[in-house]
VEXDREN-2710 file (C-alpha; in Angstrom, 1 decimal):
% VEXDREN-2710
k/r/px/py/pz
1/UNK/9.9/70.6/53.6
2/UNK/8.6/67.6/55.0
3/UNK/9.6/67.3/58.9
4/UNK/9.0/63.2/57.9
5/UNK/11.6/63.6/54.7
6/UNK/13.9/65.8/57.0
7/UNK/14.5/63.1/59.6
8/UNK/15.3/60.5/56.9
9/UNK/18.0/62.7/55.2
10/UNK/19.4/63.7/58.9
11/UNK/19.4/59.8/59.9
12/UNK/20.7/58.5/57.0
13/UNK/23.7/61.2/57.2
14/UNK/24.6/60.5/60.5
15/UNK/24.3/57.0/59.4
16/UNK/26.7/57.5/56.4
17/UNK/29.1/59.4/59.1
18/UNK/29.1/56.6/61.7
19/UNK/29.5/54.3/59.3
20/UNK/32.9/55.3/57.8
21/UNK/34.3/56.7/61.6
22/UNK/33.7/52.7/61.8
23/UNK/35.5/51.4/59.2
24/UNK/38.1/54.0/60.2
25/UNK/38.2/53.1/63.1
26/UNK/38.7/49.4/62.6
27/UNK/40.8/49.5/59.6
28/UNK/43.4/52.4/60.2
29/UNK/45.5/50.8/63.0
30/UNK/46.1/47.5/60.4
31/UNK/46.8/50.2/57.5
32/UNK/49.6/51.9/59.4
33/UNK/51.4/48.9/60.8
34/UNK/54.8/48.5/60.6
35/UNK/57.5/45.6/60.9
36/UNK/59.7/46.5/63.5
37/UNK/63.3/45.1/62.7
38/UNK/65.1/42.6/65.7
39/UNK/68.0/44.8/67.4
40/UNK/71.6/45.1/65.6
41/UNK/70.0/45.1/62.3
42/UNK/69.5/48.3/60.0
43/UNK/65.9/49.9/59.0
44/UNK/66.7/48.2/55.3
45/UNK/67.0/44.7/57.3
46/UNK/70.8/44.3/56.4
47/UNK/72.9/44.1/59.3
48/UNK/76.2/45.8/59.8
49/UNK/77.7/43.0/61.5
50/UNK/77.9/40.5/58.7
51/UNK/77.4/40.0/54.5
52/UNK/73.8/39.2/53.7
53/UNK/73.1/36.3/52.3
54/UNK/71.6/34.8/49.2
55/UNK/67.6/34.7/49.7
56/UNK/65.4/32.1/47.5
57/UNK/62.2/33.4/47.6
58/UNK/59.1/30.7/46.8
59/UNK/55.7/31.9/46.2
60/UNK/53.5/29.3/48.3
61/UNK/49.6/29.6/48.7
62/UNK/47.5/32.4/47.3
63/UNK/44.3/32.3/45.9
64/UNK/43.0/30.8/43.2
65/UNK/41.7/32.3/40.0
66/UNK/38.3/30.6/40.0
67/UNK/37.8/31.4/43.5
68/UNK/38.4/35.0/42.5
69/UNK/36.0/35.0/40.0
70/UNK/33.6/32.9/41.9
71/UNK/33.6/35.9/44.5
72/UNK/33.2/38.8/41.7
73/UNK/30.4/36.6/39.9
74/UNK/28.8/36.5/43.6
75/UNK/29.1/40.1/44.0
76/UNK/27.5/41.3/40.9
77/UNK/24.8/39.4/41.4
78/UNK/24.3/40.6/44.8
79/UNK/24.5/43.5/43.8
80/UNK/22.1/42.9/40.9
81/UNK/19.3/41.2/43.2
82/UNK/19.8/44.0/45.9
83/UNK/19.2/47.1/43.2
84/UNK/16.3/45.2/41.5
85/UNK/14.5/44.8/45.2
86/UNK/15.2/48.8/45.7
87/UNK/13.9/49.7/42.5
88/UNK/10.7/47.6/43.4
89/UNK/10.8/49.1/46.9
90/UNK/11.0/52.9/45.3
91/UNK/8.2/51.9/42.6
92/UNK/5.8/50.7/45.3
93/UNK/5.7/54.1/46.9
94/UNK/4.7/56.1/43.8
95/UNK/1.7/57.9/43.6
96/UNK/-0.3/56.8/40.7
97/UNK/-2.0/59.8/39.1
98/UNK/-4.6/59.3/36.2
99/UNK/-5.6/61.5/33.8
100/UNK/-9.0/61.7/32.6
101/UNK/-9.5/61.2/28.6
END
């Protein structure tokens, strides 16, 4: 094997591994946060010392459903654009072989 070819595939597993230690890293502590309830109430929220009352609830803000598109259209064509260049990228590298007729 190709010491060259080697290195790559080594690098870009080590890159793959630091990579998601990262986004562990960053995103577990938000993924396993908890409300912690004031004293005197319950871990359900009710408290023990009085009858709970009647809670409204209004939906306010949000996001939009043409903003939500607009981001997925703007993804997939990122995404498009980015796997044209590396198909252009991988074809430039090709050897060209020719066969005599």
């Amino acid at each position: 094997m190709n010491h060259v070819r080697f290195i790559r595939r080594a690098l870009s597993v080590i890159a793959a591994a630091g990579g998601s230690l990262l986004g562990f890293v960053l995103f577990a502590p938000s993924a396993f946060a908890m409300v912690m309830p004031p004293p005197g109430l319950s871990p359900s929220g009710v408290s023990s010392q009085s009858v709970p009352t009647a809670v409204h609830t209004v939906v306010a803000g949000g996001m939009a459903g043409w903003q939500t598109a607009l981001i997925a259209v703007a993804a997939a064509l990122l995404a498009a654009t980015l796997a044209v260049f590396a198909d252009r990228a991988r074809g430039s590298h090709r050897k060209v072989s020719i066969s005599a007729a």
